[in-house]
C-alpha positions in Angstrom: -17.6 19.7 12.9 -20.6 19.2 15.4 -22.9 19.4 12.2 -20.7 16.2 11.1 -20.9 14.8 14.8 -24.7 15.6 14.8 -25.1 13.5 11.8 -22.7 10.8 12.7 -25.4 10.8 15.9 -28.2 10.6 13.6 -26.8 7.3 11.8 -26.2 5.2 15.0 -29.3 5.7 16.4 -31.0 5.2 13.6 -29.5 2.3 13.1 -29.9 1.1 15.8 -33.8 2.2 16.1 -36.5 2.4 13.8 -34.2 2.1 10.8 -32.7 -1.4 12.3 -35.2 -3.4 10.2 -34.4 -2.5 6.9 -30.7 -2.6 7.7 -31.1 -6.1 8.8 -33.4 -7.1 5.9 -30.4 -6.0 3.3 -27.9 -7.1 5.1 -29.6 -10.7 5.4 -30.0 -10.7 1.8 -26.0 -10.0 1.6 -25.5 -13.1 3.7 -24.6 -11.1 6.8 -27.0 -11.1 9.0 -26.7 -11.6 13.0 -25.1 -15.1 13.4 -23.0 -15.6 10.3 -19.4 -14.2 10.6 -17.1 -13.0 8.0 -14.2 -15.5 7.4 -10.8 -14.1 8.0 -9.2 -16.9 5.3 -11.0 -14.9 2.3 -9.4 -16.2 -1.3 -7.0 -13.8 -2.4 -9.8 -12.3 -5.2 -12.1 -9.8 -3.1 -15.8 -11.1 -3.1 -18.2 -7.8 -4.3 -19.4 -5.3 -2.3 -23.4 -5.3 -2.1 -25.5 -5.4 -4.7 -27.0 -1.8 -4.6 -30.7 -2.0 -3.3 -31.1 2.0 -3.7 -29.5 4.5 -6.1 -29.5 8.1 -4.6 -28.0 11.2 -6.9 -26.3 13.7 -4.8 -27.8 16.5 -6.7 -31.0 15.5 -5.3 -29.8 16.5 -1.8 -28.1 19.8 -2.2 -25.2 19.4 -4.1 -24.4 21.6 -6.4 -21.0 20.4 -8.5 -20.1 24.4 -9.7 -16.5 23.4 -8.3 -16.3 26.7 -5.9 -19.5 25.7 -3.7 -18.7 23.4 -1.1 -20.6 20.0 -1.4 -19.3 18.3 2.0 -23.0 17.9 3.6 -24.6 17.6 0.8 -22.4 14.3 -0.2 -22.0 13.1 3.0 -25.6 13.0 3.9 -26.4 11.1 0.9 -24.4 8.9 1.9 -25.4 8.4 5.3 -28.8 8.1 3.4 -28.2 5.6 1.4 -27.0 3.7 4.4 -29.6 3.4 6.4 -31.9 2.6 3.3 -29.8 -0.9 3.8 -26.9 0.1 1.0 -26.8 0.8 -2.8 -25.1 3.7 -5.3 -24.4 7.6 -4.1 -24.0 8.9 -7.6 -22.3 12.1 -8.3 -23.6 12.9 -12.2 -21.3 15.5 -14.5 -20.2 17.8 -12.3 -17.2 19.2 -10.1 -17.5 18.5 -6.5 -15.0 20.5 -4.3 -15.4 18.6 -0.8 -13.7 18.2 2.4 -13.6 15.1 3.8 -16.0 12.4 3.0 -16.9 8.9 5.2 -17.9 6.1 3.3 -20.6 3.7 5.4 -20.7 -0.4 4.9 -22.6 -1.6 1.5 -22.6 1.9 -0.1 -20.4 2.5 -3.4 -19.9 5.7 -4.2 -19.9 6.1 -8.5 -17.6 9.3 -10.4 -19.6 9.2 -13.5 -18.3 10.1 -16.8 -17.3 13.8 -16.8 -17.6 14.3 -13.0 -14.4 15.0 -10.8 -14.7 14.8 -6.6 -12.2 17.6 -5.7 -10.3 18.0 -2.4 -10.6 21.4 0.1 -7.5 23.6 0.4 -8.7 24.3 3.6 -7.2 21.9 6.4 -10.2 22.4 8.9 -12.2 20.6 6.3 -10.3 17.3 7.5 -11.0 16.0 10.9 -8.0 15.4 12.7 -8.2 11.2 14.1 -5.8 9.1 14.8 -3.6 8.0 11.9 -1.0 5.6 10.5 1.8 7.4 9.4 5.2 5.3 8.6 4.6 2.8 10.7 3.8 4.5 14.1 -0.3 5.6 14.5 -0.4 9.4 15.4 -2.3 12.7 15.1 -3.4 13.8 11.7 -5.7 14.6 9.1 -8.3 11.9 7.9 -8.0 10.8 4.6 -10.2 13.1 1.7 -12.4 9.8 1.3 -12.4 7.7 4.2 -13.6 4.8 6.1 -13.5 3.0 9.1 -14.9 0.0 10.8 -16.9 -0.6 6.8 -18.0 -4.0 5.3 -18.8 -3.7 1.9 -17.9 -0.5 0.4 -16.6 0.9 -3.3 -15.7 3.3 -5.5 -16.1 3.4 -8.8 -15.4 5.2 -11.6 -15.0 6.7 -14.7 -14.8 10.0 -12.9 -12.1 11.5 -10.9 -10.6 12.0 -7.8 -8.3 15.3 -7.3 -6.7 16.0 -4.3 -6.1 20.0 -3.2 -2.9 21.8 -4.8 -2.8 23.8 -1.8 -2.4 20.8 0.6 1.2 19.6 -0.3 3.4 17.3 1.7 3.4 14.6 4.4 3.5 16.7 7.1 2.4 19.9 8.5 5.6 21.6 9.6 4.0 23.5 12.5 2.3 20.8 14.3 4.1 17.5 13.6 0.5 16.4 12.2 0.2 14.1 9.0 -1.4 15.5 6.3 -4.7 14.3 4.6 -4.1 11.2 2.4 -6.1 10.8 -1.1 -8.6 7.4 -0.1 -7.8 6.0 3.1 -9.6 3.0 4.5 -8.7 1.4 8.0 -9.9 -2.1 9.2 -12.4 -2.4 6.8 -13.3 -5.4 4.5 -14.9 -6.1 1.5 -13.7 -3.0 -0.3 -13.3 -2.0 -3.8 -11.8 0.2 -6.2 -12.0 0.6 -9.6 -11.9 2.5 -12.9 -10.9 5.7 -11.5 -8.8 8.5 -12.7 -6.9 9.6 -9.2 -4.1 12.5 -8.5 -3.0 13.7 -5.3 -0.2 16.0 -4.7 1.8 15.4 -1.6 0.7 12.7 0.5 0.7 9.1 -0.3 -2.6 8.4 -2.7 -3.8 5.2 -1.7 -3.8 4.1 1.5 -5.6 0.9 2.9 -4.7 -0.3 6.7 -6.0 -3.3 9.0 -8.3 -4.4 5.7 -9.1 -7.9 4.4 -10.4 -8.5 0.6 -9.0 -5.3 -0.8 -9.3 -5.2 -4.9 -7.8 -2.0 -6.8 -8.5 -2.4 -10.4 -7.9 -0.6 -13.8 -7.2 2.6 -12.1 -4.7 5.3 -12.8 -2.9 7.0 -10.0 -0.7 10.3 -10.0 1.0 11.4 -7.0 3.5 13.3 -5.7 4.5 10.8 -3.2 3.4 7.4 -2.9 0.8 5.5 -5.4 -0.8 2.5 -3.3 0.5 1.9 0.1 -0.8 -1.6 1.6 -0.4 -1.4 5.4 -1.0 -4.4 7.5 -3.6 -5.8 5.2 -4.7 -9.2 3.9 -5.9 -10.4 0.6 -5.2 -7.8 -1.6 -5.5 -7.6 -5.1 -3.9 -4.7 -7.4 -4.4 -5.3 -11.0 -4.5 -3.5 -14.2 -3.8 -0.2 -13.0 -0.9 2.4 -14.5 1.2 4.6 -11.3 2.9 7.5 -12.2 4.7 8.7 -9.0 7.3 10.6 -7.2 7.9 7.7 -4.6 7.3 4.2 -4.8 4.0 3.3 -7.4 3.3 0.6 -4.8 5.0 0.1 -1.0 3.8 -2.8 1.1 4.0 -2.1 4.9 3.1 -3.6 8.5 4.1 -1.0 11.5 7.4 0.1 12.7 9.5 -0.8 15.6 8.2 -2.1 19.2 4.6 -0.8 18.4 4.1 -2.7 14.8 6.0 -5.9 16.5 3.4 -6.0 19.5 0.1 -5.2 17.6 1.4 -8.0 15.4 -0.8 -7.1 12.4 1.5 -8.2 9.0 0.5 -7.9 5.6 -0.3 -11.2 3.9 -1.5 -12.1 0.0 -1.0 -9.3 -2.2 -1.5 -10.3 -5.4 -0.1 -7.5 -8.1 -0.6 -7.9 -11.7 -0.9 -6.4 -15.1 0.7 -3.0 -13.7 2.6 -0.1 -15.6 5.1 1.6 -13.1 6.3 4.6 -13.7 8.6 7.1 -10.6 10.7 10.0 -10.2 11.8 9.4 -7.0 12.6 5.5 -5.5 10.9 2.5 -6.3 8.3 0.8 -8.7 7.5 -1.7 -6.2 9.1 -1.0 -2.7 8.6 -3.8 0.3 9.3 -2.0 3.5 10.7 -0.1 5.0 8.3 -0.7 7.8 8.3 -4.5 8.4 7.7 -4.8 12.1 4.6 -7.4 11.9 6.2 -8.8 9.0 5.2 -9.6 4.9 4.2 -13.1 3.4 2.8 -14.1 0.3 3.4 -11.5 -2.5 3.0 -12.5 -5.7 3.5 -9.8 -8.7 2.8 -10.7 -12.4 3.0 -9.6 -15.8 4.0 -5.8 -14.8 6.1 -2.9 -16.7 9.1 -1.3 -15.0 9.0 2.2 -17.1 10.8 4.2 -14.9 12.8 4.2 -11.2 15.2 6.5 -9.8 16.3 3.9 -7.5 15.8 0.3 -8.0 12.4 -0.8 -10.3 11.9 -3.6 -6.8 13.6 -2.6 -3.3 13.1 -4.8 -0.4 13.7 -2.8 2.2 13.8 -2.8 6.2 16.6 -2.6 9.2 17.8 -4.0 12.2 15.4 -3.2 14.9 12.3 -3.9 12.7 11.9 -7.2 13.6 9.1 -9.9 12.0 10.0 -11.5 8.7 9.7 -11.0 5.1 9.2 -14.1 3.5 7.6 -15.7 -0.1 7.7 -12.7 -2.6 7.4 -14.4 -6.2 7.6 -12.1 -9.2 7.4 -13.4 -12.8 7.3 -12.2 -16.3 8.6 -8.5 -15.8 9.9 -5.6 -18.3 12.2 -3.6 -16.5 13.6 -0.2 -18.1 14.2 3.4 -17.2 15.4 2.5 -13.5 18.5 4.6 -13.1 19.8 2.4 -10.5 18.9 -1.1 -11.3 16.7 -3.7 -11.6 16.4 -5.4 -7.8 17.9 -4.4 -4.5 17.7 -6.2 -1.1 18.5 -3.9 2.2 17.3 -5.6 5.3 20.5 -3.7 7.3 19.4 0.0 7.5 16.5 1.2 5.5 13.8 3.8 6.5 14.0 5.8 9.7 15.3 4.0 13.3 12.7 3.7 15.5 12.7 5.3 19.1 11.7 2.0 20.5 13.5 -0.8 18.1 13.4 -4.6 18.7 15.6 -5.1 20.7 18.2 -8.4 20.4 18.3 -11.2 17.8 14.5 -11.0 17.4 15.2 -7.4 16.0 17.3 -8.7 12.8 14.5 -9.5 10.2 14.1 -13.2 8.8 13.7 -12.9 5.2 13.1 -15.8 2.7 11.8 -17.6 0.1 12.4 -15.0 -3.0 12.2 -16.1 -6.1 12.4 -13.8 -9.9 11.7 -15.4 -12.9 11.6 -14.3 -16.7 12.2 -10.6 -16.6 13.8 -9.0 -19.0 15.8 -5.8 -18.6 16.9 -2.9 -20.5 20.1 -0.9 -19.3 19.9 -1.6 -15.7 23.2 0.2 -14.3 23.0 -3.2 -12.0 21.1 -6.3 -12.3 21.3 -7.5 -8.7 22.0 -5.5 -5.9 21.8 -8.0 -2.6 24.7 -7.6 -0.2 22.4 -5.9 2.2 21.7 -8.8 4.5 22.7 -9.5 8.0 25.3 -12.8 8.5 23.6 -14.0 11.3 19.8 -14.0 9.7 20.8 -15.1 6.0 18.2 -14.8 3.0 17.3 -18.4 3.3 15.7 -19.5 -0.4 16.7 -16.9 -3.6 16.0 -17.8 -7.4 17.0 -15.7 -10.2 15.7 -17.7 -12.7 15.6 -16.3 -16.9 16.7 -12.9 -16.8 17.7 -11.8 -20.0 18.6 -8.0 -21.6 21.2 -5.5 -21.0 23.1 -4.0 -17.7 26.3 -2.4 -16.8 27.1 -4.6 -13.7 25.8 -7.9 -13.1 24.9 -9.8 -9.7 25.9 -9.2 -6.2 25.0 -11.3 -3.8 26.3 -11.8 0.2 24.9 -14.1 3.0 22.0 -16.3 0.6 21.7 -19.6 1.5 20.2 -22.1 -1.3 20.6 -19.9 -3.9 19.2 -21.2 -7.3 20.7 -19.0 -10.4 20.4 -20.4 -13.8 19.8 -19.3 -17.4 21.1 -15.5 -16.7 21.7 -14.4 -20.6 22.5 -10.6 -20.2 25.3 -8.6 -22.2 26.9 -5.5 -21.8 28.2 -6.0 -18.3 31.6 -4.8 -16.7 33.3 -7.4 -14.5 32.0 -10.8 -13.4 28.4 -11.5 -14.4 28.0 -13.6 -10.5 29.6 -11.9 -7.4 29.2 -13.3 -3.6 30.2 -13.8 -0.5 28.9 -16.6 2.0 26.7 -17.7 -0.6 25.3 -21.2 -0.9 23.4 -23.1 -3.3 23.1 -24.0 -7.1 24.6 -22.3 -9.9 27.4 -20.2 -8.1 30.2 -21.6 -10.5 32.5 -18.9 -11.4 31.1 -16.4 -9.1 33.9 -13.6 -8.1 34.6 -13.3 -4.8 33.6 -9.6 -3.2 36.3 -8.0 -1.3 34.9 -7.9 2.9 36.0 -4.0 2.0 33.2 -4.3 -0.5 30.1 -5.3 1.4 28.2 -2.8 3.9 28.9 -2.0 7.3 26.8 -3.7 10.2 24.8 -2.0 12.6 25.2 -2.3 15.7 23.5 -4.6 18.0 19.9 -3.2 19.5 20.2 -3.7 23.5 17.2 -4.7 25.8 16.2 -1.6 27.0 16.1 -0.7 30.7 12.1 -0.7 31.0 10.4 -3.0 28.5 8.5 -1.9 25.5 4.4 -1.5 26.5 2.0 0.1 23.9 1.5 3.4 25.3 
């Protein structure tokens, strides 16, 4: 650890010394010199990271890719290298390269070539302990095997792999309350890419961007034994062509939990999710929530496959005591099969754990709106709809279930929507009434069965104001 710190020494100063002018020269030709700022309204397509100016090969420096020798310092000083060279390529060639954990620096890309797999430590130590966001609430943990904080301008490429350790397994270390290393973790960061990369990772969630802007995930494949991509309080994202197999949700869009996510106020906004295969054991293909406290605008999801769900292939998910909003999800042109619950389910009542410091009152009931599904088609969803989960006093305001066509055993359930739109629903095999509500408005209701108030879920209770008001602490 003080070898790491004595490096980490070695990169500021030099930065900030004799190396400044080189930095600055590459960083002018990237358009970023001192004067210009970054713009927070980047288009929802990630603008490249920096054109590489150097290309250093780790086996140049030390490492030795045998799989059994450790090639932590050896990696992680060519990185470092490559940064203060003003940015390029840190190239690991054939090889296997069992590491601990590894820090990207701005306008370096890190490239897996062909044949050549980056392999996580079993051994703990080898992952700094920082602080980390874990569902919702930042705490003590385990850095991420590839990390990066405080980066402009960073990559990963492919076609190698990235393995996580066997022997690291689970979210949390049982002894210590301490979260467990993620696979690629990157926090408040922009300009960050990755792409054509084989990834597994056994316990923790895989993927794990938080406070980023310009984030672009593409033509990857990701194995997990919990979650696949989890975007945390990030903005302009873009997730496309990549294939999940999971044992939680493939993809799970957060932004903090409870009184701390509410007051650092930092939502998620512009994912854009397209040409996807989803495939999980365990609960969703694509889960919103459960941690919605600074809220989740503009997601758009596209041409995506639906192979496999225990629960429901999309959950929208939060509670009372979350607080914020979730508000314009659009998703169009979707094949939905293998999810052994059903196709879509709204619970904005009483998903994911209640926080010790809730939002407290009326501004604790999430707003959701603005939801619209369009041409999916289904294959022996147990139920199309599941979307009596929403509170009477902050109705889903805006809901189109537009061209759904296939087969399910139940239809639609639907309570507290107001300006519904349903039309052109053409799905057989049902049980029942195809259209079921209660204290739904809007177009295309006719015929809808009424659900019994015996039928629809039981209301939490009301969050008081606490005692002593909430401060970030």
């Amino acid at each position: 650890m003080s070898l790491q710190l004595e490096r980490r020494g070695f990169l500021k100063r030099a930065l900030q010394g004799a190396f400044a002018a080189p930095v600055l020269a590459a960083l002018d030709r990237l358009g970023l010199a001192q004067g210009q700022k970054m713009h927070v309204n980047a288009p929802a397509h990630p603008a490249p990271p920096a054109r590489p100016t150097v290309s250093l090969n780790v086996r140049d420096y030390g490492a030795i890719g045998d799989g059994t020798t450790k090639d932590t310092e050896a990696i992680q000083l060519t990185i470092e290298r490559c940064a203060v060279f003003g940015g390029g390529e840190v190239v690991l060639p054939t090889g296997n390269y069992l590491t601990g954990a590894l820090s990207l620096c701005s306008n370096v890309t890190l490239r897996i070539d062909e044949g050549a797999s980056l392999m996580g430590s079993p051994d703990l130590p080898d992952y700094p302990l920082a602080e980390v966001r874990w569902e919702g609430r930042w705490i003590e943990g385990y850095i991420g095997f590839i990390s990066a904080m405080d980066a402009s301008n960073i990559g990963i490429a492919g076609p190698g792999k990235i393995i996580g350790s066997s022997a690291v397994v689970g979210r949390v270390d049982r002894k210590t309350g301490r979260r467990l290393p993620a696979l690629i973790e990157f926090t408040n960061c922009r300009n960050v890419r990755v792409e054509n990369c084989y990834t597994k990772n056994y316990g923790m969630w895989s993927i794990h961007p938080t406070y980023c802007e310009n984030v672009s995930f593409k033509n990857l494949t990701v194995e997990s034994g919990a979650d696949g991509i989890d975007v945390d309080s990030c903005e302009h994202v873009v997730i496309d062509r990549c294939n999940f197999d999971t044992k939680d949700d493939c993809i799970s869009l957060k932004s903090g939990r409870g009184e701390e996510g509410f007051t650092i106020g930092r939502p998620t906004v512009d994912v854009h999710i397209s040409n996807c295969t989803f495939s999980d054991a365990y609960f969703a293909c694509i889960g919103i929530g459960s941690e919605t406290s600074a809220g989740i605008r503009d997601v758009y999801v596209d041409h995506c496959k639906c192979v496999g769900a225990r629960t429901f292939a999309i959950y929208i998910k939060t509670r009372v005591g979350r607080g914020a909003f979730i508000e314009n999800v659009s998703m169009n042109d979707l094949d939905v099969s293998g999810a052994r619950q059903g196709f879509l389910r709204f619970n904005i009542l009483n998903s994911g754990k209640h926080d010790e410091y809730p939002v407290p009152g009326d501004i604790g009931i999430p707003t959701v709106r603005n939801f619209r599904f369009a041409n999916v088609r289904v294959t022996d969803v147990p139920i199309l709809v599941e979307g009596t989960g929403i509170d009477p006093h902050k109705p889903l305001d805006g809901l189109t279930l537009a061209n759904i066509t296939g087969t399910c055993g139940k239809g639609i359930f639907l309570a507290n929507v107001k300006h519904a739109d349903i039309r052109n629903i053409k799905v057989t095999g049902y049980e029942g009434a195809l259209l079921n509500t209660s204290n739904v408005s809007g177009v295309g209701l006719a015929g809808a069965a009424q659900i019994e108030s015996a039928n629809l879920p039981e209301l939490p209770e009301p969050i008081r104001e606490p005692a002593i008001p909430y401060r970030l602490h």
